[in-house]
N, CA, C and O atoms as a GROMACS GRO file, in nm:
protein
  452
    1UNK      N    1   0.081  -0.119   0.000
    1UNK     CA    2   0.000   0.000   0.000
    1UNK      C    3   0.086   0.126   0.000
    1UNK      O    4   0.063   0.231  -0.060
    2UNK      N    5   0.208   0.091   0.092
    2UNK     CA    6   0.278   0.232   0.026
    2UNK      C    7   0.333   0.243  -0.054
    2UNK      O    8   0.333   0.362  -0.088
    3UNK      N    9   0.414   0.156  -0.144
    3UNK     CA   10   0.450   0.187  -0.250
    3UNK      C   11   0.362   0.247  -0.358
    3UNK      O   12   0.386   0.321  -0.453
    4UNK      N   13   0.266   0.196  -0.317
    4UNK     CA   14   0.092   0.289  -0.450
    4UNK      C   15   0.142   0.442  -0.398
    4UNK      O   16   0.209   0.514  -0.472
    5UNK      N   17   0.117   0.468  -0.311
    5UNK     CA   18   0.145   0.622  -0.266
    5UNK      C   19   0.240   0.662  -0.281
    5UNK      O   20   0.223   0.782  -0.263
    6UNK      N   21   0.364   0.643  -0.309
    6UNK     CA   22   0.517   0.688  -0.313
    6UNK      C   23   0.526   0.727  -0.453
    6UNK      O   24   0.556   0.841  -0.488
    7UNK      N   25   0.498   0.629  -0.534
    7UNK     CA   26   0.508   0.610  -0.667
    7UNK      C   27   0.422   0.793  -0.715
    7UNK      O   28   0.493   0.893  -0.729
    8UNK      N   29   0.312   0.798  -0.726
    8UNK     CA   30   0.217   0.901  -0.793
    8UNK      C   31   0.319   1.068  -0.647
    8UNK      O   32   0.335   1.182  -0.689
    9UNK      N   33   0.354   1.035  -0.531
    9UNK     CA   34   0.379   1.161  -0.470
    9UNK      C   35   0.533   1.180  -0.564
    9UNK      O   36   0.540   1.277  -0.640
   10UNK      N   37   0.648   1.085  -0.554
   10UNK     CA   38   0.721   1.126  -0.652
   10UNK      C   39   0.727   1.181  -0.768
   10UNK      O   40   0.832   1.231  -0.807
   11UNK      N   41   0.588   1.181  -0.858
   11UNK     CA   42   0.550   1.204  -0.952
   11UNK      C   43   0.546   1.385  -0.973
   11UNK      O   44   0.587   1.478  -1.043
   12UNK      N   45   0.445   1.342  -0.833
   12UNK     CA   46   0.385   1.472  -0.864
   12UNK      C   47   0.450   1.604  -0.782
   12UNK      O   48   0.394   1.714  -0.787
   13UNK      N   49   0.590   1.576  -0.697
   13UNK     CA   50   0.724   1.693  -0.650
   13UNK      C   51   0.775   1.694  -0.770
   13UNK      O   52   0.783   1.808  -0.814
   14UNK      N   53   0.828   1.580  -0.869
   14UNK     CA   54   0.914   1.618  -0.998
   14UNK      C   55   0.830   1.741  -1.043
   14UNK      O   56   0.878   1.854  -1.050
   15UNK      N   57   0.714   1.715  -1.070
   15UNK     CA   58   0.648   1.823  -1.169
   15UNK      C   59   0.647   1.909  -1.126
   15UNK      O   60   0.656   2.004  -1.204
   16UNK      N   61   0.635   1.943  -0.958
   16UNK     CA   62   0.595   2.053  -0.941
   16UNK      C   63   0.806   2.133  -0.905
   16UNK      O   64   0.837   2.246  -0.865
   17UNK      N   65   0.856   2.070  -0.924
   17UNK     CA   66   0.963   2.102  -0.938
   17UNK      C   67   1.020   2.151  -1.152
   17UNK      O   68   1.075   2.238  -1.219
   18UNK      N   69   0.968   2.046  -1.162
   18UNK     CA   70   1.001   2.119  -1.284
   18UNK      C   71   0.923   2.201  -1.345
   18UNK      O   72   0.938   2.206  -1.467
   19UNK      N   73   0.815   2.291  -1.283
   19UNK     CA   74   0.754   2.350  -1.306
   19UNK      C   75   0.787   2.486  -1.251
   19UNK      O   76   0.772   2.587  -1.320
   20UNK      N   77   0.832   2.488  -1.128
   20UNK     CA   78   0.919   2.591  -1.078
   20UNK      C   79   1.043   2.668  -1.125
   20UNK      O   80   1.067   2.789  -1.120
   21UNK      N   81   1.118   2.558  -1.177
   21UNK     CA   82   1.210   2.571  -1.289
   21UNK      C   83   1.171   2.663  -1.352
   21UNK      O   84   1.195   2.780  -1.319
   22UNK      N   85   1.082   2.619  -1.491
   22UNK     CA   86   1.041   2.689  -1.582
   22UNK      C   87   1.026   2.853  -1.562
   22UNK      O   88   1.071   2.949  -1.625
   23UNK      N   89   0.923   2.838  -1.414
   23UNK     CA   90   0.884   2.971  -1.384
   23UNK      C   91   0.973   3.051  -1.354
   23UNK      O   92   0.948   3.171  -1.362
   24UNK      N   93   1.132   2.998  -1.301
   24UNK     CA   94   1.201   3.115  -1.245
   24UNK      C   95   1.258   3.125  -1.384
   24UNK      O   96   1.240   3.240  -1.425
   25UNK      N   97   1.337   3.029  -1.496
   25UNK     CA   98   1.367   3.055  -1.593
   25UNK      C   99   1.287   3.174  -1.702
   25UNK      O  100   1.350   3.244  -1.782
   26UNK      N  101   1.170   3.177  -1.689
   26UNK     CA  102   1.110   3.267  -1.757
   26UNK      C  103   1.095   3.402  -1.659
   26UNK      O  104   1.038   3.502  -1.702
   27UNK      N  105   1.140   3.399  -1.545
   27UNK     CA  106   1.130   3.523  -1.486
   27UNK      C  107   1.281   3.587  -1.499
   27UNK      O  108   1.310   3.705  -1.482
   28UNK      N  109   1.346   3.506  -1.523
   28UNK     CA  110   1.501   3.610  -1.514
   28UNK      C  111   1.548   3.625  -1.612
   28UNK      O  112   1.671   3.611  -1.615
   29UNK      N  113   1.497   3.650  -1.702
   29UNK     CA  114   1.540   3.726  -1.808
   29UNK      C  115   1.484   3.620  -1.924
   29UNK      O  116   1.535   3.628  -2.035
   30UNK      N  117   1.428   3.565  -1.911
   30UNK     CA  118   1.340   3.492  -2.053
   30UNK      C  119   1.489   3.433  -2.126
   30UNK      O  120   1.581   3.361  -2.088
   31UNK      N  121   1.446   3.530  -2.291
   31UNK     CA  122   1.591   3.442  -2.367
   31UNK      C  123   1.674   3.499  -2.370
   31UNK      O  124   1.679   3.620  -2.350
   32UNK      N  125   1.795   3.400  -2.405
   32UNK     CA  126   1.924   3.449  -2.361
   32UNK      C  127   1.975   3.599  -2.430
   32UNK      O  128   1.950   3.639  -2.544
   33UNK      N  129   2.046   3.662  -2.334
   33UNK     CA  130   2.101   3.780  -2.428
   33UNK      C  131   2.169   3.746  -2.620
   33UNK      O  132   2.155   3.790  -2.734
   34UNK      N  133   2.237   3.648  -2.549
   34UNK     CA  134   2.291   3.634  -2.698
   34UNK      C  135   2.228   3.590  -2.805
   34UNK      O  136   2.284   3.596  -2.914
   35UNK      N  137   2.078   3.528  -2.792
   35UNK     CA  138   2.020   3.507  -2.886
   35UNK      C  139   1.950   3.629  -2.925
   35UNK      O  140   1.889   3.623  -3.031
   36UNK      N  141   1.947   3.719  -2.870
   36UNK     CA  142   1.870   3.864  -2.851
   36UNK      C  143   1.895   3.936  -2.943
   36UNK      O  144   1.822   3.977  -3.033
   37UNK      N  145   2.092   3.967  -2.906
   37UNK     CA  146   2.175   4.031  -2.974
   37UNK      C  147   2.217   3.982  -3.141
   37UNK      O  148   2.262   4.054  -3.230
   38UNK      N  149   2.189   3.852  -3.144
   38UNK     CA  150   2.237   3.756  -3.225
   38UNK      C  151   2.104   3.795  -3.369
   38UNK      O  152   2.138   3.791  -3.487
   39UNK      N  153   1.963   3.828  -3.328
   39UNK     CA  154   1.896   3.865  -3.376
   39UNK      C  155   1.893   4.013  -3.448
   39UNK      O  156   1.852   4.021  -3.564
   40UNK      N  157   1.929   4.110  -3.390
   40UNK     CA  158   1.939   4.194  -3.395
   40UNK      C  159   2.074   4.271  -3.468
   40UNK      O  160   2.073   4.393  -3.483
   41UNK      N  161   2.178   4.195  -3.508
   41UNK     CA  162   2.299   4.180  -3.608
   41UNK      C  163   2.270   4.166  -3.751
   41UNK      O  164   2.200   4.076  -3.797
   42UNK      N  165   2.324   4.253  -3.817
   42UNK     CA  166   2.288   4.229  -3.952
   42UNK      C  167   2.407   4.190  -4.067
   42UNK      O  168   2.391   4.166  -4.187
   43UNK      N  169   2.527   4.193  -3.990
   43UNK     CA  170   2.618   4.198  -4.038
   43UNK      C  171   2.711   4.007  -4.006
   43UNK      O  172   2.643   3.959  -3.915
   44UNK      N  173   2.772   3.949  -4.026
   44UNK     CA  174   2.778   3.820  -3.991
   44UNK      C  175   2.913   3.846  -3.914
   44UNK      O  176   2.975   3.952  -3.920
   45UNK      N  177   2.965   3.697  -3.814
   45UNK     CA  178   3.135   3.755  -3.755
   45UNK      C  179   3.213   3.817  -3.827
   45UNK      O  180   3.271   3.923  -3.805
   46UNK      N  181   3.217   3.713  -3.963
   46UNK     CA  182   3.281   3.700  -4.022
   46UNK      C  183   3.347   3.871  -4.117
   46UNK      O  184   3.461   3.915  -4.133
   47UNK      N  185   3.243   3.910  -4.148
   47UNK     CA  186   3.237   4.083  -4.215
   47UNK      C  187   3.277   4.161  -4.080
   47UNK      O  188   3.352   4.257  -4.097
   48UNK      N  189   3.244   4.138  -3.967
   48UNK     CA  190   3.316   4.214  -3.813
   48UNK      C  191   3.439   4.190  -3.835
   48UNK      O  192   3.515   4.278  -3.873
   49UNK      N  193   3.484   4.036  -3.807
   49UNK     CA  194   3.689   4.074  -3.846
   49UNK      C  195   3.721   4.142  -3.934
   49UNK      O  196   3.788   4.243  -3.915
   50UNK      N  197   3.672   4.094  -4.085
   50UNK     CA  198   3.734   4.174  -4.169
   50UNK      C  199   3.745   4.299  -4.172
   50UNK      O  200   3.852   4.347  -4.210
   51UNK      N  201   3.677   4.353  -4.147
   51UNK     CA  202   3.689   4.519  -4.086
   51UNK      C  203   3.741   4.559  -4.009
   51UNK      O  204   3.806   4.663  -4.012
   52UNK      N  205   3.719   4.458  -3.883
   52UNK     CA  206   3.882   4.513  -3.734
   52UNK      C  207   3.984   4.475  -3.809
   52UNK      O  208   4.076   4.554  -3.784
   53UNK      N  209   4.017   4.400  -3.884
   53UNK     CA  210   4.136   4.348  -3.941
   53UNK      C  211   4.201   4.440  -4.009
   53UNK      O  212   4.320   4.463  -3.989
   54UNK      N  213   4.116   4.514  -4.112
   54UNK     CA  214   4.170   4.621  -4.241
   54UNK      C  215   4.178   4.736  -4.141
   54UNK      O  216   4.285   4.792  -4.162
   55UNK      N  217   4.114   4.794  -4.045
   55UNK     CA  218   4.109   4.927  -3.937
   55UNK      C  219   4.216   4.883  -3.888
   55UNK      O  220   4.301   4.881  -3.978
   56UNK      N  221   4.252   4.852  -3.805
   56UNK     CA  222   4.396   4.756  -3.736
   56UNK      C  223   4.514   4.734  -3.751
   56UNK      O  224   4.617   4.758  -3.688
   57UNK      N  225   4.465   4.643  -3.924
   57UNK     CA  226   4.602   4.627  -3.952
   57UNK      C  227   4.659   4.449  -3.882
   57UNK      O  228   4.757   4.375  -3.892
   58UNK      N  229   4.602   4.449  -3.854
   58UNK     CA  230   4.653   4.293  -3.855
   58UNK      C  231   4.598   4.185  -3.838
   58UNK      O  232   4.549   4.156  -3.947
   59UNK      N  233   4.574   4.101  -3.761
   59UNK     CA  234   4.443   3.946  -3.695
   59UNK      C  235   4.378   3.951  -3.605
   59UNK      O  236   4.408   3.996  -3.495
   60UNK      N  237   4.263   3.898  -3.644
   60UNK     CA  238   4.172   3.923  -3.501
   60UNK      C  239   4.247   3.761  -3.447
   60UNK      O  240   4.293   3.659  -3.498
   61UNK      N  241   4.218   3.832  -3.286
   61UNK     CA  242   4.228   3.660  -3.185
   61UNK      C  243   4.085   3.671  -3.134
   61UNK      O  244   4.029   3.561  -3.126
   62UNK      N  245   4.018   3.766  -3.101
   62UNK     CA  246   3.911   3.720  -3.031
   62UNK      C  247   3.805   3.803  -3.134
   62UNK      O  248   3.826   3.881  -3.227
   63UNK      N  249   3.705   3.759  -3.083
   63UNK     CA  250   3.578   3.852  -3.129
   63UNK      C  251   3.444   3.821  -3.093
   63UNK      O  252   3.404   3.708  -3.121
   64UNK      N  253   3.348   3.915  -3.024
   64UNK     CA  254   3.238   3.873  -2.943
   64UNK      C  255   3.124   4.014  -2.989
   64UNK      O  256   3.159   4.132  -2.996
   65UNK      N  257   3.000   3.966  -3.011
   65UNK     CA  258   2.876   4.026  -2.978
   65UNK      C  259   2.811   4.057  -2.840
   65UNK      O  260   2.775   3.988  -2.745
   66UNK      N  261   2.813   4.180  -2.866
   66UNK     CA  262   2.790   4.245  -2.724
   66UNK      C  263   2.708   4.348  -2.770
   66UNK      O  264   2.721   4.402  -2.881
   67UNK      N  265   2.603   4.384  -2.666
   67UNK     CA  266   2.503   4.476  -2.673
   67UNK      C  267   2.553   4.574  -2.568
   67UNK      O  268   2.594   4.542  -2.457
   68UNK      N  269   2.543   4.728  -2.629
   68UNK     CA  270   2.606   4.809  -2.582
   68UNK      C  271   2.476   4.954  -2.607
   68UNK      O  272   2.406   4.965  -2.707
   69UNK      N  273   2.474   5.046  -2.491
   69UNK     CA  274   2.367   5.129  -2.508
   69UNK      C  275   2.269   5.123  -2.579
   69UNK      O  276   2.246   5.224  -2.645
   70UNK      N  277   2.200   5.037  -2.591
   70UNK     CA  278   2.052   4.996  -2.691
   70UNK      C  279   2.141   4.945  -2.875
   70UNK      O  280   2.076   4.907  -2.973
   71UNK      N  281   2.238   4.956  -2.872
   71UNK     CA  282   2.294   4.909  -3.009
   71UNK      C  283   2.357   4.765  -2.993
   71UNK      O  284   2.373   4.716  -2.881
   72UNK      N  285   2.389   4.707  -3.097
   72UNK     CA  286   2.484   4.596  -3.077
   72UNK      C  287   2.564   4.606  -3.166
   72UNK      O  288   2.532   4.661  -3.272
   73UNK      N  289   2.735   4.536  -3.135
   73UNK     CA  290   2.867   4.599  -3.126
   73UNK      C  291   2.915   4.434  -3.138
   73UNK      O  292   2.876   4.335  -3.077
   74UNK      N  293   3.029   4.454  -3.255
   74UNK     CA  294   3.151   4.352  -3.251
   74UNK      C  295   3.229   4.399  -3.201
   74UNK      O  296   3.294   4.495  -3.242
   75UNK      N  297   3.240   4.331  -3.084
   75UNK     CA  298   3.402   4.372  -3.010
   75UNK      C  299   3.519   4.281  -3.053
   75UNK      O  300   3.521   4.167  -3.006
   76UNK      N  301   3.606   4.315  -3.127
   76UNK     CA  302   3.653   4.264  -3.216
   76UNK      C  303   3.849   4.279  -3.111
   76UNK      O  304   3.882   4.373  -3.038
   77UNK      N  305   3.897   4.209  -3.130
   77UNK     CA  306   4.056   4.246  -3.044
   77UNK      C  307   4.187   4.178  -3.153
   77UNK      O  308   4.218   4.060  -3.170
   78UNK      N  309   4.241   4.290  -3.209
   78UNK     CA  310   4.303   4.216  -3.328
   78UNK      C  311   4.489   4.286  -3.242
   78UNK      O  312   4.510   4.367  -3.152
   79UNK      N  313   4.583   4.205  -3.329
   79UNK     CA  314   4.705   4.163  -3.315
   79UNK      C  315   4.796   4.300  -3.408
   79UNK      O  316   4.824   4.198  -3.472
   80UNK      N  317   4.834   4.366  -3.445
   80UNK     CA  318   4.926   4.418  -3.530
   80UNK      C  319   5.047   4.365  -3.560
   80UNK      O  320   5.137   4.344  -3.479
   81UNK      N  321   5.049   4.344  -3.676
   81UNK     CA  322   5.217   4.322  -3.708
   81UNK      C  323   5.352   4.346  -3.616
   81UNK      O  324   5.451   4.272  -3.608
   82UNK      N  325   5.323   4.495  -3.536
   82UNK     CA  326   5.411   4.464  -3.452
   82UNK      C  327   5.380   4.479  -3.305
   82UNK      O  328   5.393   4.572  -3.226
   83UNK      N  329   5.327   4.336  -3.294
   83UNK     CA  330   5.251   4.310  -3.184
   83UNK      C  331   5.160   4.378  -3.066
   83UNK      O  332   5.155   4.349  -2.947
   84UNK      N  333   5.109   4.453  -3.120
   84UNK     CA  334   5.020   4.591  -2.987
   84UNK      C  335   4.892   4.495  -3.055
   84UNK      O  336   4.866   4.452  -3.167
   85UNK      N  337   4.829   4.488  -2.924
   85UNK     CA  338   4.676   4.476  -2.901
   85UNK      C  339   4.599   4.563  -2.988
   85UNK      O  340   4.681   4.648  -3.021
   86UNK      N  341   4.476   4.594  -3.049
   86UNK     CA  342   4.380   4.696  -3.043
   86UNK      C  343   4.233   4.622  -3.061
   86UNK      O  344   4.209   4.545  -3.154
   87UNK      N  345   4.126   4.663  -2.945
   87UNK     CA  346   4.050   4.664  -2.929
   87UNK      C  347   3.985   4.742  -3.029
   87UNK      O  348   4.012   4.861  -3.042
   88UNK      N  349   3.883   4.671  -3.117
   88UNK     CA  350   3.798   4.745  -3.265
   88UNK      C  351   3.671   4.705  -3.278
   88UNK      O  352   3.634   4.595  -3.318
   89UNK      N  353   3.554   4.867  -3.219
   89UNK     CA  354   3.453   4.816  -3.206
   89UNK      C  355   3.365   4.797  -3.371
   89UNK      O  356   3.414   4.842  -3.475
   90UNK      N  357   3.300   4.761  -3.369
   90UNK     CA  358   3.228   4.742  -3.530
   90UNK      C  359   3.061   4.724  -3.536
   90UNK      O  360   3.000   4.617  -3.529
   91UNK      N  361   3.004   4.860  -3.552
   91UNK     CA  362   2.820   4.825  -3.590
   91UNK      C  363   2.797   4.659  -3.621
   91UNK      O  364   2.870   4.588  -3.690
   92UNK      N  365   2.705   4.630  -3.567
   92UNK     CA  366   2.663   4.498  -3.610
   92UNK      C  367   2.564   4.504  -3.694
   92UNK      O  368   2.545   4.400  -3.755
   93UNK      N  369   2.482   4.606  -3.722
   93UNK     CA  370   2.400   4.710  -3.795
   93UNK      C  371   2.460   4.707  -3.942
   93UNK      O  372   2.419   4.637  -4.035
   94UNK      N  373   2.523   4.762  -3.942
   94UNK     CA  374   2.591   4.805  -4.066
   94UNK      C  375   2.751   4.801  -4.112
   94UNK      O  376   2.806   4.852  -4.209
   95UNK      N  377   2.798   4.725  -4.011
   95UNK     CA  378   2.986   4.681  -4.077
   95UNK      C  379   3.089   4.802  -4.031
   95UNK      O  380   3.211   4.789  -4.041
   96UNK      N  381   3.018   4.937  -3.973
   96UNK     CA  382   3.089   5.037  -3.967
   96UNK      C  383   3.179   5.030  -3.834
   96UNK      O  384   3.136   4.978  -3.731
   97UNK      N  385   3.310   5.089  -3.843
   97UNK     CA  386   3.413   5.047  -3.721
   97UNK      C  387   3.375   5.200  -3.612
   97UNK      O  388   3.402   5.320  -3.622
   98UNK      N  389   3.328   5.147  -3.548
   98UNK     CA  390   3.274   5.282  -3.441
   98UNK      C  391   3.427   5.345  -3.369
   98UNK      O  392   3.458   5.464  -3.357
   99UNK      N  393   3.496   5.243  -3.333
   99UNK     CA  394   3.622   5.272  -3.240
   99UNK      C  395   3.715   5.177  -3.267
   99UNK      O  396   3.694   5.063  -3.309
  100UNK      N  397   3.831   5.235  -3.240
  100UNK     CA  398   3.976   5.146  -3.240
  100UNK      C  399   4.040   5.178  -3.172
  100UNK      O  400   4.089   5.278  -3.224
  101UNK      N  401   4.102   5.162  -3.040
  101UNK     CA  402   4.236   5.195  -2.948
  101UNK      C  403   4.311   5.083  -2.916
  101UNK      O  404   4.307   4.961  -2.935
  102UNK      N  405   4.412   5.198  -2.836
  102UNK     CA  406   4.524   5.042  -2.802
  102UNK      C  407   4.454   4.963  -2.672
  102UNK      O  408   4.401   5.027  -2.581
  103UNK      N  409   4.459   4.823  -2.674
  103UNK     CA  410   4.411   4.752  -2.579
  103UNK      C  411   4.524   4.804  -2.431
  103UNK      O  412   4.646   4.817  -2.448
  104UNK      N  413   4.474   4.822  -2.329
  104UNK     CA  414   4.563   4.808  -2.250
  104UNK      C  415   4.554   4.699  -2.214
  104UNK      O  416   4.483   4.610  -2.260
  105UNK      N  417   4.670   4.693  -2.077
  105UNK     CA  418   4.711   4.517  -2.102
  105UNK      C  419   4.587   4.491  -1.984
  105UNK      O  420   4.518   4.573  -1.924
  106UNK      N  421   4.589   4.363  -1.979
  106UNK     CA  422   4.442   4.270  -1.927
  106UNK      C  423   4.506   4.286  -1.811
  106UNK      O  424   4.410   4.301  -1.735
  107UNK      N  425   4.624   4.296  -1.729
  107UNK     CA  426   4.672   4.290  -1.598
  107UNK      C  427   4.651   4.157  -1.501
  107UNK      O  428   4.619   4.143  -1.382
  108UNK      N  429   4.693   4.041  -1.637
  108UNK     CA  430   4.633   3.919  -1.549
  108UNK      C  431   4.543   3.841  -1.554
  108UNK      O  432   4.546   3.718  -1.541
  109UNK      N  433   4.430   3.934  -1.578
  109UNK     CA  434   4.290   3.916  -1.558
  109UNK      C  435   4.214   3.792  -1.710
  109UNK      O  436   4.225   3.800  -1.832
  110UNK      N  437   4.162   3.719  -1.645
  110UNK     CA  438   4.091   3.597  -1.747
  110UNK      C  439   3.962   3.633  -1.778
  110UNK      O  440   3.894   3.678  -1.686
  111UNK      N  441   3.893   3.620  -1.935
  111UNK     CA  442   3.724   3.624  -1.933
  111UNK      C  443   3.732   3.484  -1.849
  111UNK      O  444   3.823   3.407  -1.820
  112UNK      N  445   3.572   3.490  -1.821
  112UNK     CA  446   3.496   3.385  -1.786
  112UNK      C  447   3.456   3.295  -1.901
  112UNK      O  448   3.425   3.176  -1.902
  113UNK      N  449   3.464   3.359  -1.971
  113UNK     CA  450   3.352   3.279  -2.112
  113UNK      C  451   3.407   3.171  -2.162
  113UNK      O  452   3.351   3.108  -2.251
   0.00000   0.00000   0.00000
């Protein structure tokens, strides 16, 4: 007789557990930023390097979509020939290079990503 009862109460904490789930998932922020931002790009990675690359002057190593004051932005971090960093931002809108400076150095410091 208890196993009849164990069986359907296990049942019915999963659900109400995975139902909780759901609810906090849709309360903190629904979908992910990057699918957000990812939408909202009109330009592909690929046209972002090439543009930090030719502004620059040399290779991208990294490059990330990031939403920045209601716009979204390739943050693009390319290499120069003779080796200086520069950080090169790029419309995701339209291909245009908004900014280019010298990266200062990371001081150590690791992304998370």
């Amino acid at each position: 007789m208890k196993s009849k009862i164990t069986i359907p109460a296990l049942l019915v904490a999963a659900g109400i557990a995975t139902a909780g789930g759901l609810a906090f998932a849709k309360t903190s922020g629904g979908e992910n930023d990057a699918v957000a931002d990812l939408a909202k790009a009109k330009i592909t990675l690929v046209q972002a390097v090439s543009a930090a690359e030719a502004q620059a002057g040399g290779k991208a190593t990294k490059a990330e979509l990031e939403g920045e004051r209601g716009t979204v932005v390739f943050d693009v971090e390319v290499v120069t020939a003779d080796n200086k960093v520069v950080d090169v931002k790029v419309d995701a809108a339209d291909g245009k290079v908004l900014s280019s400076k010298l990266d200062q150095a990371d001081r150590g410091e690791k992304d998370d990503d």
